[in-house]
C-alpha positions, 0 to 999 in steps of 0.5 A: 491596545497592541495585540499579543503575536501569538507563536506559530505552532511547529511542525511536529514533522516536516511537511512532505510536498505533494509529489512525495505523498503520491510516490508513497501512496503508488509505492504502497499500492504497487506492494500491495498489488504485488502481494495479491498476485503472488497470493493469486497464483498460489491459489490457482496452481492449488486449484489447478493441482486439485484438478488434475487429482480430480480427473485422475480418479 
């Protein structure tokens, strides 16, 4: 008995190398982290300015 060749599923999108995946994953995080220190400074010179109000009375 000859077997069927079954086709070979296609890709639904191209298949992205291994370096291509780690330079999208540091891209995010690098975001990420830009977005946190932006949010962090904003934090301390809230709470610096409460300080300041604070030793003022």
């Amino acid at each position: 008995m000859a077997k069927a060749a079954s086709p070979k599923p296609e890709p639904t999108h191209s298949p992205l190398s291994f370096d291509e995946i780690k330079r999208d994953i540091a891209r995010r995080n690098e975001e990420s982290q830009k977005v946190a220190r932006q949010a962090r400074a904003i934090r301390e010179k809230e709470e610096i300015a409460r300080r300041r109000r604070w030793e003022q009375l």
